[in-house]
C-alpha positions as CSV (number, residue, x, y, z in Angstrom):
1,X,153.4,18.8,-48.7
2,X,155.4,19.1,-52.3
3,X,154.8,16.4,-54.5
4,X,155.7,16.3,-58.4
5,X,154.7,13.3,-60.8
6,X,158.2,12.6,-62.0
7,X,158.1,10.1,-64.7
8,X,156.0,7.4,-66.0
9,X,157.9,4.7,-66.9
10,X,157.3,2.1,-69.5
11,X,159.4,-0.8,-69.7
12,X,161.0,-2.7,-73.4
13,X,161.9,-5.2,-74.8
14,X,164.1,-3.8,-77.3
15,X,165.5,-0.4,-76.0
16,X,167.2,1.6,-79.3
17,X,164.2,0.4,-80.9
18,X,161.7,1.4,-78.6
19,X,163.4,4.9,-77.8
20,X,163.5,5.5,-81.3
21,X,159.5,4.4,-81.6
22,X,159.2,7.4,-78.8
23,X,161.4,9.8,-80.6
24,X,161.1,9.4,-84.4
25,X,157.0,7.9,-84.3
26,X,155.4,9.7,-81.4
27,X,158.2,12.6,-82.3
28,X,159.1,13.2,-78.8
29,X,162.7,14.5,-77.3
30,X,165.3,13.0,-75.1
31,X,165.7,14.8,-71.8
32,X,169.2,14.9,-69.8
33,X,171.9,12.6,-70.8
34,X,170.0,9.2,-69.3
35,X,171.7,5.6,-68.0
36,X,174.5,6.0,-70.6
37,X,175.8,8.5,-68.5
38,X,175.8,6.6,-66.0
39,X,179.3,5.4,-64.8
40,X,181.7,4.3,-62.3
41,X,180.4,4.5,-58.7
42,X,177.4,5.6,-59.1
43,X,176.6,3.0,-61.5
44,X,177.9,0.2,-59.4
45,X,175.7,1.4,-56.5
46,X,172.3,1.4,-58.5
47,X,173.0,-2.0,-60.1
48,X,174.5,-3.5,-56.8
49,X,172.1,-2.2,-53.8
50,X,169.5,0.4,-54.9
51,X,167.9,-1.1,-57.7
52,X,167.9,-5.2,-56.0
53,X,166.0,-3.6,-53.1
54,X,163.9,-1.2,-54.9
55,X,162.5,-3.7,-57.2
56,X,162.9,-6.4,-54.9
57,X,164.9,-8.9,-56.9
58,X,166.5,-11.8,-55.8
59,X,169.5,-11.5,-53.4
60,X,172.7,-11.5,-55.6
61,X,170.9,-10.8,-59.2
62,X,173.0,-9.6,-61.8
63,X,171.5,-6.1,-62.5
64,X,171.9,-4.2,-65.7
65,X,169.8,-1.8,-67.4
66,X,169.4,1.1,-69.7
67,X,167.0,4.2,-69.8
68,X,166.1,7.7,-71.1
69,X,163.8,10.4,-70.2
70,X,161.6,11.5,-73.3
71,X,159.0,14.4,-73.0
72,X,156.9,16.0,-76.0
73,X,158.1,18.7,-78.1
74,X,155.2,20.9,-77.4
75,X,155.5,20.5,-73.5
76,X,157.8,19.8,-70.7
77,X,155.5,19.3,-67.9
78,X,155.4,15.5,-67.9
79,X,158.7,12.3,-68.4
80,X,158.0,8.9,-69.7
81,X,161.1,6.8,-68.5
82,X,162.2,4.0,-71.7
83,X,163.8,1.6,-69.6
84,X,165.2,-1.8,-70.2
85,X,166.1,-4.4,-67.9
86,X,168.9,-6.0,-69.5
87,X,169.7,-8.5,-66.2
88,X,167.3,-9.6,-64.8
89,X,165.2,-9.3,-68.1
90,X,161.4,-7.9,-67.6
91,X,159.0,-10.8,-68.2
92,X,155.7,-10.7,-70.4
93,X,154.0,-13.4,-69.7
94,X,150.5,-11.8,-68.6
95,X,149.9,-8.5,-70.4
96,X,146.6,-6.6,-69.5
97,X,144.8,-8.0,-72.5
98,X,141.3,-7.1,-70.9
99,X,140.1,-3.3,-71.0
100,X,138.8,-3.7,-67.5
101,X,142.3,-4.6,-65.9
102,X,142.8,-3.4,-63.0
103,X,146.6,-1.8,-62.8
104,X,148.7,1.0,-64.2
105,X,146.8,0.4,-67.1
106,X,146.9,3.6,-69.5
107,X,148.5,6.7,-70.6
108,X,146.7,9.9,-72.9
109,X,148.6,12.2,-75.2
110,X,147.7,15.1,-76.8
111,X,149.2,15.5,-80.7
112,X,149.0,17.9,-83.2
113,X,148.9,16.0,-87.2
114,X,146.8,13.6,-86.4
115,X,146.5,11.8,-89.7
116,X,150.4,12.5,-89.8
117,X,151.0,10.0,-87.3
118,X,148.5,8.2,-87.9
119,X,150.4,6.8,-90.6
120,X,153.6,6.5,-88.5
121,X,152.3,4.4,-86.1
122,X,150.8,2.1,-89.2
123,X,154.5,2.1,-90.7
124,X,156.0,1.4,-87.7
125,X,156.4,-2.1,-86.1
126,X,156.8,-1.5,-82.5
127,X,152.8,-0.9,-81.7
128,X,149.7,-1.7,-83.2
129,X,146.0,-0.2,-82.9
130,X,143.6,-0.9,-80.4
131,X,141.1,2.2,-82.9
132,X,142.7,3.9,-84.7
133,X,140.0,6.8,-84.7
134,X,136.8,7.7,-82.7
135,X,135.4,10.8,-82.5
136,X,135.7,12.3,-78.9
137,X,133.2,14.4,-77.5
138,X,133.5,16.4,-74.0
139,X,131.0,17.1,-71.8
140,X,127.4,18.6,-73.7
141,X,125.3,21.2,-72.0
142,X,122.0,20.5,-72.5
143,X,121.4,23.1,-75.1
144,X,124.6,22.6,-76.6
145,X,125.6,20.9,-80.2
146,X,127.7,18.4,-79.3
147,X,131.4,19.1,-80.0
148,X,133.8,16.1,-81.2
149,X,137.5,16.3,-81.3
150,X,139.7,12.7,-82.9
151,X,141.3,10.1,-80.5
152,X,142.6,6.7,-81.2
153,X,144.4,4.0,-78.6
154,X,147.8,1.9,-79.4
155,X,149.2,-1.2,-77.4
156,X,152.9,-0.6,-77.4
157,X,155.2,-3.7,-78.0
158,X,155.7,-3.7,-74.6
159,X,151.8,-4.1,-73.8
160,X,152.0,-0.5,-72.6
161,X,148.5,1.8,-73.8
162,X,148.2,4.9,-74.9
163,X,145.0,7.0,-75.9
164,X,146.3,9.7,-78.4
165,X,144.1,13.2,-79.2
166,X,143.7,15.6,-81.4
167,X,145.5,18.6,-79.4
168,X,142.4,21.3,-79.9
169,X,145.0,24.1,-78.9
170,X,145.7,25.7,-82.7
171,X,149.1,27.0,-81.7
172,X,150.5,23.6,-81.8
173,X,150.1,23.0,-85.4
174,X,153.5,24.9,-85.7
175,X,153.9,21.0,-84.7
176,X,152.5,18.7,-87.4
177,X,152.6,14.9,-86.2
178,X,154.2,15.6,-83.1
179,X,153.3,14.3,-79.3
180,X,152.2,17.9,-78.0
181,X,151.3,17.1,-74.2
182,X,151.0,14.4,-71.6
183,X,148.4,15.2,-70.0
184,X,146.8,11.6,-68.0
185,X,148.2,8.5,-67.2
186,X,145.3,6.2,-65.7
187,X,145.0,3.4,-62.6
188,X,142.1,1.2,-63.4
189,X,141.0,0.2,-59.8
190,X,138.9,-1.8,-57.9
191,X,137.7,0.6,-55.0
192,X,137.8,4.7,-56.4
193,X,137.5,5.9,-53.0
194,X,140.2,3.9,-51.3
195,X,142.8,5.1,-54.2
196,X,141.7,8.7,-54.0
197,X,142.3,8.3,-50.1
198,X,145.2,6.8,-50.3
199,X,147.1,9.6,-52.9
200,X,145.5,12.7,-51.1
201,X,146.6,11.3,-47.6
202,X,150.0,10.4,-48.8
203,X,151.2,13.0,-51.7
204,X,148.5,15.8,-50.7
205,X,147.3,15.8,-54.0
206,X,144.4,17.3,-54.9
207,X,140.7,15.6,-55.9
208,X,140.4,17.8,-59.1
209,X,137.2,16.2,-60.1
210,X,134.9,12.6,-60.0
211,X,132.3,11.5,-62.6
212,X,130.8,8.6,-64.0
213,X,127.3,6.7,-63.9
214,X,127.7,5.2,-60.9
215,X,129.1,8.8,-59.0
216,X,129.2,12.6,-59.9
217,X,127.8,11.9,-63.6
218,X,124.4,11.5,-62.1
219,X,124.6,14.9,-60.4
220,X,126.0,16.5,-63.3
221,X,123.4,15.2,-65.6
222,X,120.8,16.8,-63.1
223,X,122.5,19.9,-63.5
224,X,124.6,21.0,-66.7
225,X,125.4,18.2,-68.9
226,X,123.4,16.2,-71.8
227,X,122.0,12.8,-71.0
228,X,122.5,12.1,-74.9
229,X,126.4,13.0,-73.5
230,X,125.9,10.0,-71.0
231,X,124.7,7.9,-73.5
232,X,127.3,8.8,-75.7
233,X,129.4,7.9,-73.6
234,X,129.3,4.7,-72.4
235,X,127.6,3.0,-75.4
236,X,130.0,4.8,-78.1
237,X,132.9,6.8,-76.7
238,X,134.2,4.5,-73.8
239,X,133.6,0.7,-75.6
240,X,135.1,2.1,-78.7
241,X,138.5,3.7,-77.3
242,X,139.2,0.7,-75.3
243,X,138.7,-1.6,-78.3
244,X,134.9,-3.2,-76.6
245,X,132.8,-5.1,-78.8
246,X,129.4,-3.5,-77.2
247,X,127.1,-6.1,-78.2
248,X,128.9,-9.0,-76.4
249,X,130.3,-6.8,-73.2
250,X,128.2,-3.9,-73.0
251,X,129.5,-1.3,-70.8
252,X,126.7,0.4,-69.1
253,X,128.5,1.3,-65.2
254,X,131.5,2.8,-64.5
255,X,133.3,5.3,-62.0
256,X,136.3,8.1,-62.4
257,X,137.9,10.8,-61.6
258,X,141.4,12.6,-61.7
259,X,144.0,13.8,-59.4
260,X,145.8,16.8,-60.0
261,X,149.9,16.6,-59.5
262,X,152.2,18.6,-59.6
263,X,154.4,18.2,-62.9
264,X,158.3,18.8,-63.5
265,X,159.1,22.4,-64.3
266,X,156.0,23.2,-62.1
267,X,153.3,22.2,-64.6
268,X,150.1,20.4,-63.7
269,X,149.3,16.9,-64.3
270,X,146.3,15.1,-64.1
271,X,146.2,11.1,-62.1
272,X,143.1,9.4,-63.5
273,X,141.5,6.7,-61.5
274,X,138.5,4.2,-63.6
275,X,136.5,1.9,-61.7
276,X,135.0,-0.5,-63.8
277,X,131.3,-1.8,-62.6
278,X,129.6,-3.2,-65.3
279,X,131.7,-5.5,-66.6
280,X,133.4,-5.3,-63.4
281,X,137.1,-4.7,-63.0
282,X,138.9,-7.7,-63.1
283,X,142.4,-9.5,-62.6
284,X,145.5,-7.7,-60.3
285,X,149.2,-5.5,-61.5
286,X,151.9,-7.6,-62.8
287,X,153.1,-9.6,-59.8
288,X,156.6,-8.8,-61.0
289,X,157.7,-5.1,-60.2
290,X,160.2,-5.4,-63.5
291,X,157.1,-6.7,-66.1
292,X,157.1,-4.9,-69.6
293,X,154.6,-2.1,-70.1
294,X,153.2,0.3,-67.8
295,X,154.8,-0.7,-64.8
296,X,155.3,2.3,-62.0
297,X,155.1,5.6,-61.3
298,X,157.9,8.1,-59.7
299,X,157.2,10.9,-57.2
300,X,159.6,13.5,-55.6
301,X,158.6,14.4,-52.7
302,X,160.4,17.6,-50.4
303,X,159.5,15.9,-47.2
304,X,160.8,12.1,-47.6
305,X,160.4,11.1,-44.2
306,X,157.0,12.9,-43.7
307,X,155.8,11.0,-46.9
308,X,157.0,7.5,-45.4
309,X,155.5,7.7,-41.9
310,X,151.7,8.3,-44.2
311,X,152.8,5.0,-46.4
312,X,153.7,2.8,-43.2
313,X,150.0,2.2,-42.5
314,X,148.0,3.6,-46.1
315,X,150.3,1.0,-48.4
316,X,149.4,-2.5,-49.9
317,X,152.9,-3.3,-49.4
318,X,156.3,-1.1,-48.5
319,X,158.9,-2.9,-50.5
320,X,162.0,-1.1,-49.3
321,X,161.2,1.8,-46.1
322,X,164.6,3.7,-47.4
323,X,167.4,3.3,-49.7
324,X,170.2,5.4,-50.4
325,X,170.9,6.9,-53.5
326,X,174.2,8.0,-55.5
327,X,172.7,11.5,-55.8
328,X,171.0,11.1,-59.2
329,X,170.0,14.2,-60.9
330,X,166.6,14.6,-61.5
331,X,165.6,16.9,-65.0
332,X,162.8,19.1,-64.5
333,X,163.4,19.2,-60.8
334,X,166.5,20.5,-60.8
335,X,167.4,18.5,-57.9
336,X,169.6,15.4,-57.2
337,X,167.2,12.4,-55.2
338,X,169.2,10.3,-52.4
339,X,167.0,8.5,-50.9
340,X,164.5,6.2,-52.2
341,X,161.8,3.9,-51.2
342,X,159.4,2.0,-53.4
343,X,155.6,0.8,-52.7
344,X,152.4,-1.2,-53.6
345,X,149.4,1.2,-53.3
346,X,146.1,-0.1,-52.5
347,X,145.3,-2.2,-55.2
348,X,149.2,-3.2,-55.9
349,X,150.3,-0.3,-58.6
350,X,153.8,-0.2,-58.4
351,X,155.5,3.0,-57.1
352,X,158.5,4.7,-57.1
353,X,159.5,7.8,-54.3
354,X,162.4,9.9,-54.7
355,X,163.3,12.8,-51.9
């Protein structure tokens, strides 16, 4: 079965603001002409029937919204969707304030210039950081010297977080202070297995890798990578990018892995999934399906009906089976979605699938 990640989409408060936060700060591009060119019908059947369903929204709302499509300069494998709900308007009463939330709870970019924008993000009022630098090390071989790229974590306006890295491809630097690649956006859930399930059986994705104490780190420890890596890791690396004071919640257990999707313009992607154990995942998604932040993921999918027999008995929740669409144009797919249908999965992250 065909499945491509289509967009990750991050809902404001403020949307000329915040587009310009992903544009001018994070120096990403608009892609395709977005809600503004959005008229007439096609319009009026998104804000009267598609969207009320979708998002499951009181019978009668007033709907009104804007959005835009924004991918890095140095990639087009990967969409964040700016959108504003202008009627109904998003609530933000229960932002993932712990690290160990469980929800849609992260996103990870690549960037060339670090210290470049760095100082945008300081300038700029529309996000804040969590660090604003830790030294990131991958995996050690035994015999290795350990190798250390720079990250940092923001919490968006909206609530939204993103981890930001030190792209180590030097090619990019043609691309000083510039987003060069979104390469994860991350589910912190309660049961790794289930959610790994659950995508493979319903999108066909692919289990690209799993590792973590409690999981595949042991084995790899056994086998090709450093126990000071391990240690590193959970008493430095993790605490620190998630903003953990170690000393009163020490993190000493956890569990991940990634899928790998399909991108637009046939690119790969990578679905992380983090299990916290020790401290233990906590707290459920925003219980509204319109909340600011990190609030859903999109898929297109070739084979709709295929994909919506597999949801009938895998999802938390199936919001709305099927809902037509005025043909919307999807970038980086090059195709125009009319159907729709939109979904809880396993532990209640909010999603989105086009065919």
């Amino acid at each position: 079965m065909n499945t491509t990640l289509f967009s990750t989409a991050v809902n404001v408060r403020d949307f000329d603001r915040d587009l310009s936060f992903f544009t001018e700060v994070l120096g990403m591009r608009a892609v395709g002409e977005g809600s503004d060119g959005l008229t007439g019908s096609a319009r009026q059947a998104l804000t009267g029937s598609a969207l009320p369903r979708l998002f499951d929204l009181a019978p009668g709302a007033s709907v009104d919204f804007r959005s835009q499509l924004v991918a890095p300069e140095g990639d087009d494998g990967a969409f964040y969707e700016v959108f504003q709900w202008i009627s109904p308007a998003s609530p933000d009463d229960e932002w993932y304030a712990p690290s160990n939330h469980v929800g849609l709870f992260r996103s990870q970019m690549q960037v060339v210039g670090y210290d470049d924008l760095k100082r945008k993000i300081a300038a700029s009022d529309r996000a804040e950081f969590i660090n604003s630098e830790v030294r990131w090390a991958g995996a050690i071989a035994p015999n290795d010297p350990p190798s250390y790229t720079r990250a940092g974590s923001i919490r968006h306006d909206s609530g939204a977080v993103f981890q930001i890295k030190q792209a180590e491809n030097a090619e990019l630097d043609a691309l000083p202070g510039r987003s060069a690649k979104i390469n994860h956006r991350a589910i912190h859930t309660r049961d790794i297995e289930a959610s790994f399930r659950f995508y493979t059986e319903v999108f066909g994705v692919q289990l690209q890798t799993e590792w973590g104490p409690q999981g595949h780190l042991e084995m790899l420890t056994a086998t090709s990578v450093s126990p000071q890596y391990v240690h590193y890791l959970t008493e430095y690396q993790v605490p620190q990018i998630f903003g953990i004071d170690q000393a009163k919640t020490p993190v000493t257990n956890f569990d991940s892995g990634f899928l790998t999707v399909q991108g637009v313009n046939g690119g790969a992607q990578n679905l992380d999934f983090f299990q916290w154990l020790t401290p233990r995942a906590v707290g459920e998604p925003y219980s509204s399906t319109i909340h600011l932040g990190l609030q859903r993921l999109s898929f297109f999918v070739e084979d709709f009906d295929d994909v919506k027999s597999r949801v009938a008995t895998r999802a938390r929740r199936v919001i709305a089976e099927e809902v037509a669409l005025p043909d919307v144009f999807l970038p980086g797919v090059d195709r125009a979605a009319s159907r729709a249908m939109s979904l809880l999965d396993p532990d209640g992250v909010f999603l989105l699938v086009l065919g």
